[in-house]
Every structure is written in C-alpha cells, then in structure tokens.
C-alpha positions as CSV (number, residue, x, y, z in Angstrom):
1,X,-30.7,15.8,-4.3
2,X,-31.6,18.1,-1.0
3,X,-29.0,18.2,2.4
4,X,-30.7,16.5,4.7
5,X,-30.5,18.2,8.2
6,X,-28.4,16.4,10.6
7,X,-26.0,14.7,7.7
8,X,-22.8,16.1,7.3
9,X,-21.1,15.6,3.8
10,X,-17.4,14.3,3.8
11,X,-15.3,16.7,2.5
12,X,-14.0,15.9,-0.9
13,X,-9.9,14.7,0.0
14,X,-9.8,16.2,-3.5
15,X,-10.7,19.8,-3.1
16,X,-7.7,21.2,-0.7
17,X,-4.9,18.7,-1.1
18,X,-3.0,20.8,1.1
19,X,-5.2,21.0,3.8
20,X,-4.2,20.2,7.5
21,X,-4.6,16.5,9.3
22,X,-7.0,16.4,11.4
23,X,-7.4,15.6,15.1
24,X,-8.8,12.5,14.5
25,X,-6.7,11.1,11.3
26,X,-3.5,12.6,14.4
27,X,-4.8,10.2,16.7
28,X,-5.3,7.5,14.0
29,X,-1.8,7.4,12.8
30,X,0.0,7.3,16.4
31,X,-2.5,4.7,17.3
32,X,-1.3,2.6,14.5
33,X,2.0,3.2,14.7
34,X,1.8,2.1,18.7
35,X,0.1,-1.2,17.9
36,X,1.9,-2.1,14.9
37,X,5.1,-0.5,14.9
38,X,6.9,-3.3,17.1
39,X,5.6,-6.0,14.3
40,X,6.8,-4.1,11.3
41,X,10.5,-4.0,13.1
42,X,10.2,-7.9,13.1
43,X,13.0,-9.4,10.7
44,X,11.4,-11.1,7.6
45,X,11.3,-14.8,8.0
46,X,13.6,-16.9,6.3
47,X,11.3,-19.1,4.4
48,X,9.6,-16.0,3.1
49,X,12.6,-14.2,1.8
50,X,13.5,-17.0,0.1
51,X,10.0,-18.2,-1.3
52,X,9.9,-14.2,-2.7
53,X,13.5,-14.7,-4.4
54,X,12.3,-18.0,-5.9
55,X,9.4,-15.8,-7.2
56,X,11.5,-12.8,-8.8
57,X,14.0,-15.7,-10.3
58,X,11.0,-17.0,-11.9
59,X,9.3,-13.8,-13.1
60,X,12.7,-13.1,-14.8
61,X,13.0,-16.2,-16.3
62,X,9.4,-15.6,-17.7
63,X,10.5,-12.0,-18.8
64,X,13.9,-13.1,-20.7
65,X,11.4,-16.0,-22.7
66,X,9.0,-13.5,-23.8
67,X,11.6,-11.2,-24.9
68,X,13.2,-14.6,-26.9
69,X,10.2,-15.1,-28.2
70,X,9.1,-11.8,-29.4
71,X,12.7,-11.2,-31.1
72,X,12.8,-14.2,-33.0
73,X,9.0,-13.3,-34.5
C-alpha cells in the first residue's frame, strides 16, 4: 500500500509507550475534567447504591450455589 501525499498516519500508541502527551490530548483532559468534574463529585443516589447492593447480594448468592453444586458432584 503507497502514502498517499497529504495523509498523515497516526502514530502507533504502541511504538513509544513512554512518549510525551500531546498539546492536544493536554487540552482534552482539562476540558473534560472542567465539564465533568462537578458531576463525578455528585453523591451516588440512594436507590442506586442500594439496587447495586441488591446485585452483589445476588451474584454471591449465585457464587455460594455453584460452589454447592460443584462440591457435591
């Protein structure tokens, strides 16, 4: 396959692990930090704490029966 002139490639985020942020990916990060910041400092909801309890209750539950099962066979 030829470079085509005019197309840049994007660099492979593989080939220098270590290499330095960028202006842009700078500016991307504080940008989302300013508009979502304020939202992620929100305390959880009440209905969802518990509805995500309820869950991990029930995936141990689950857990303890498949161990049951899986001992006794």
């Amino acid at each position: 396959m030829r470079s085509q002139p005019g197309r840049r490639r994007l660099p492979d985020p593989d080939a220098n692990p270590q290499r330095e942020e960028s202006a842009f990916d700078l500016w991307l990060q504080g940008a989302l930090r300013d508009a979502f910041d304020q939202v992620a400092a929100e305390p959880i909801p009440e209905d969802l704490l518990r509805m995500i309890e309820e869950d991990r209750a029930e995936r141990e539950r689950l857990r303890r029966r498949r161990r049951g099962e899986a001992e006794e066979a």
